[in-house]
C-alpha positions as CSV (number, residue, x, y, z in Angstrom):
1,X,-2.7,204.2,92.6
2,X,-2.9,207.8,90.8
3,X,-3.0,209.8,93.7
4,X,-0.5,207.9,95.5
5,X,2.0,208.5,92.5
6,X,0.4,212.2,92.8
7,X,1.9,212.3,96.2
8,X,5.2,210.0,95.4
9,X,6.1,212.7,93.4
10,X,5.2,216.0,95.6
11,X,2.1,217.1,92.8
12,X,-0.7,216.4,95.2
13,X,-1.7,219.8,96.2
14,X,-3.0,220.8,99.9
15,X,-5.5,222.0,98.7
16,X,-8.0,222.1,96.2
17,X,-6.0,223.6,92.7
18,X,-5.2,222.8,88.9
19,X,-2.9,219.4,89.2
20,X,0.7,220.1,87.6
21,X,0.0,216.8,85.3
22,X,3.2,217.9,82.6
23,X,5.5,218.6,86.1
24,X,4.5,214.9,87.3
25,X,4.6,213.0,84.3
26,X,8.4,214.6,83.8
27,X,9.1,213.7,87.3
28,X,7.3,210.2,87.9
29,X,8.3,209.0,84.6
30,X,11.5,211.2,83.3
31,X,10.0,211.7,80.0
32,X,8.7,215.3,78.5
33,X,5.8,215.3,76.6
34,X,6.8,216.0,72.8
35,X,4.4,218.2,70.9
36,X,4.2,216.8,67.1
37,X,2.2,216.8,64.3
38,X,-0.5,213.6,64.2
39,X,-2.7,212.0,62.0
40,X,-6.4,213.2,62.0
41,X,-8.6,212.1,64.6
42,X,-5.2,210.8,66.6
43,X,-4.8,212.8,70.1
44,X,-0.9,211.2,71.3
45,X,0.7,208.1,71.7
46,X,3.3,207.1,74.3
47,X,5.8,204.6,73.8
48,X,7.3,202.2,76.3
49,X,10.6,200.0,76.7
50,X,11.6,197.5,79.2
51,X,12.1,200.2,81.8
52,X,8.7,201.6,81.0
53,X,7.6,204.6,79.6
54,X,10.6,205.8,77.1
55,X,7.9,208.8,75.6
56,X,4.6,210.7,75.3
57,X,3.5,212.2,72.4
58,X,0.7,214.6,72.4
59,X,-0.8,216.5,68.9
60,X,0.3,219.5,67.9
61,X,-3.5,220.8,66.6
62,X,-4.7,220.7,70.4
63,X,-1.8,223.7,71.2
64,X,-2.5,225.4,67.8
65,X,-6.3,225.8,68.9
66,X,-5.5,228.4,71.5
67,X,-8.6,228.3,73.5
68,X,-8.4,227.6,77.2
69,X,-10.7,224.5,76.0
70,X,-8.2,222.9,73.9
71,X,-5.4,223.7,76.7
72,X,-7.6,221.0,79.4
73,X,-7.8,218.7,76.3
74,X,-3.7,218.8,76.5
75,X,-3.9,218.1,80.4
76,X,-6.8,215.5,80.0
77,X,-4.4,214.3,77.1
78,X,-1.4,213.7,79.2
79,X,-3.4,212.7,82.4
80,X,-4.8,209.7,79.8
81,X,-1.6,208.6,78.7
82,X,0.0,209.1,82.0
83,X,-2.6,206.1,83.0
84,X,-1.1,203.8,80.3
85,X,2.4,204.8,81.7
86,X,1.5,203.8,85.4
87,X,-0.7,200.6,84.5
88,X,0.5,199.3,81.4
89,X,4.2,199.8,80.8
90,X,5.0,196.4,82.7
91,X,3.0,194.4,80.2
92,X,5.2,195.9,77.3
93,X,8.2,193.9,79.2
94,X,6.2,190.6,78.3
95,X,7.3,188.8,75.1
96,X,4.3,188.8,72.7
97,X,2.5,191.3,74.6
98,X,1.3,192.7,71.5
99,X,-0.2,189.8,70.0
100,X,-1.3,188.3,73.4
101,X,-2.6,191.0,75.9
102,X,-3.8,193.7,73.6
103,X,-5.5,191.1,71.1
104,X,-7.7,193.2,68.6
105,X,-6.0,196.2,69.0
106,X,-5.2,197.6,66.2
107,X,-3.7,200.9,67.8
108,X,-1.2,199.2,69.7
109,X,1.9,197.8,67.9
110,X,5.5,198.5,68.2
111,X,5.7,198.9,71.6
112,X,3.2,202.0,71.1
113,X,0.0,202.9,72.9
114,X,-2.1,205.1,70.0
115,X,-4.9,207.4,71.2
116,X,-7.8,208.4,69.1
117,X,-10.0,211.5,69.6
118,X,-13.1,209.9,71.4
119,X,-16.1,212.5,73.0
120,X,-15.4,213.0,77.0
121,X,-18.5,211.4,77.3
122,X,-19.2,208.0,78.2
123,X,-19.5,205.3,75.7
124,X,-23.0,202.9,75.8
125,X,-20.9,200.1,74.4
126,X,-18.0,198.8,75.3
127,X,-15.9,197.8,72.5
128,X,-13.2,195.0,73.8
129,X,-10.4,197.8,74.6
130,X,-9.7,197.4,78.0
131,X,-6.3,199.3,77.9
132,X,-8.2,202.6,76.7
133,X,-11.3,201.9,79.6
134,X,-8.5,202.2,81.9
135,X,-6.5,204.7,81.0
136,X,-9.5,206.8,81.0
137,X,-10.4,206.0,84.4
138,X,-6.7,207.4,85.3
139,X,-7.7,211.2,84.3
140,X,-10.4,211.5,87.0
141,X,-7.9,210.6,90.1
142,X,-5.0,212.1,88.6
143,X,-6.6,215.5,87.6
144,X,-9.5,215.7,90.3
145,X,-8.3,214.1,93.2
146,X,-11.2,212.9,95.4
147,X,-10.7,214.7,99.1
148,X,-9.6,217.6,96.9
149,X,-12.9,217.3,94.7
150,X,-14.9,216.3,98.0
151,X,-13.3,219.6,99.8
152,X,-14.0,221.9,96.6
153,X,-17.5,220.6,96.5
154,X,-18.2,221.1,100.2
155,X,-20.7,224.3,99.5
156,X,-22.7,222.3,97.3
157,X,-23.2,218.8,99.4
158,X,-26.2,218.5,101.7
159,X,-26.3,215.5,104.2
160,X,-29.2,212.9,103.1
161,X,-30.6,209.9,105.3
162,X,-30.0,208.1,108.9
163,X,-26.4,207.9,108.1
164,X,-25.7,211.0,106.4
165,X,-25.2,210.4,102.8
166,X,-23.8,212.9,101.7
167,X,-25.3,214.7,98.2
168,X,-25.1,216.8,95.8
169,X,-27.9,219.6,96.2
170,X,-29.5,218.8,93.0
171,X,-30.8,222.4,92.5
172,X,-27.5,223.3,92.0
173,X,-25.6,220.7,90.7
174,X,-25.0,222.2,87.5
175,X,-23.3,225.5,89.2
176,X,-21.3,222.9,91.5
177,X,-19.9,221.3,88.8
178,X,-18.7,224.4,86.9
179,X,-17.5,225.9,90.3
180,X,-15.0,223.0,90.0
181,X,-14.0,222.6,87.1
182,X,-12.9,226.4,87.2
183,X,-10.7,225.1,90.3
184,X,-9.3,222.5,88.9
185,X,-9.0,223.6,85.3
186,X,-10.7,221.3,83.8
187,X,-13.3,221.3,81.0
188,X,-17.0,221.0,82.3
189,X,-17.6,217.8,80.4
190,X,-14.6,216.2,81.9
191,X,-15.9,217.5,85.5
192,X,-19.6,215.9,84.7
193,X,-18.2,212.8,84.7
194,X,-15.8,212.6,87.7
195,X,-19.1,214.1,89.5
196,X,-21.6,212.1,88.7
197,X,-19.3,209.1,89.6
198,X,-18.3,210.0,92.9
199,X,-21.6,211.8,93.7
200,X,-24.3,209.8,92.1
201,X,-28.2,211.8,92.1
202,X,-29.8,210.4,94.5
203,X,-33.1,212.6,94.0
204,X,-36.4,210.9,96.5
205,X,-34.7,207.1,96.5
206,X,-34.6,205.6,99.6
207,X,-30.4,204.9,100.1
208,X,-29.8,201.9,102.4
């Protein structure tokens, strides 16, 4: 679904390169991302309507950083909310949806989405918000399309097994994964994860 809105909207590059995600979130949803001032630990918000997305809001702190690591949080930022945007604004239509669908969330009210600052890694438990899980699985297709990521990582992938699994040289994959992220302008942590996802270690397992 992300990369075929990637393509809907003429942002999914031929070949492998940074994704425009503030170019495709004005196109694919007519909304510019607002820059403002948010409470601590909050990294943006978007609001929707019964057309969909009516806004994005991303904090102000992440721009007044002015590191190159801060400017991938904005991307990863937008590419997050752009993942409410394409799988949640219909359920914002519903009556109730507030008190029904998001039950327990606390950070959505008002026809709002709110996003707190959580590490890029992982979490071990899952805590109930299903909306967040998503939108977070939106930022690897959106910024680090997978035959993009697959062509980028093509130096680095060794063919394992009878049917030619193909791997990750794991002497390397370190290197691999900052070669990437360097193409698609992302930060290494973000990267990690969209790696070891697609390209699981396999190390002496037998793969069937």
């Amino acid at each position: 679904m992300c990369e075929d809105a990637l393509r809907a909207t003429g942002y999914y590059p031929d070949a492998p390169q940074a994704i425009k995600i503030d170019r495709f979130v004005e196109k694919h949803f007519k909304v510019s991302p607002r820059f403002e001032d948010m409470p601590s630990g909050v990294l943006g918000f978007s609001s929707f309507g019964d057309r969909g997305m009516v806004s994005m809001h991303i904090s102000q702190a992440l721009v007044e950083e002015d590191t190159r690591s801060a400017e991938r949080r904005v991307n990863t930022t937008m590419a997050h909310e752009a993942g409410h945007g394409l799988m949640h604004a219909h359920l914002f239509a519903l009556s109730g949806t507030e008190s029904t669908l998001f039950a327990h969330g606390s950070d959505v009210e008002q026809q709002k989405v709110l996003c707190r600052d959580e590490k890029t890694t992982p979490k071990k438990v899952y805590d109930g918000r299903w909306w967040e899980l998503q939108a977070n699985m939106a930022i690897g297709p959106l910024l680090m399309p997978r035959r993009l990521l697959h062509e980028a990582l093509a130096p680095f992938l060794l063919v394992r097994g009878t049917f030619g699994t193909l791997e990750i040289d794991s002497r390397r994959r370190e290197e691999a994964v900052r070669h990437v992220a360097e193409i698609f302008d992302v930060n290494p942590a973000a990267m990690r994860i969209r790696v070891d996802k697609l390209y699981k270690p396999m190390g002496n397992q037998l793969t069937l």
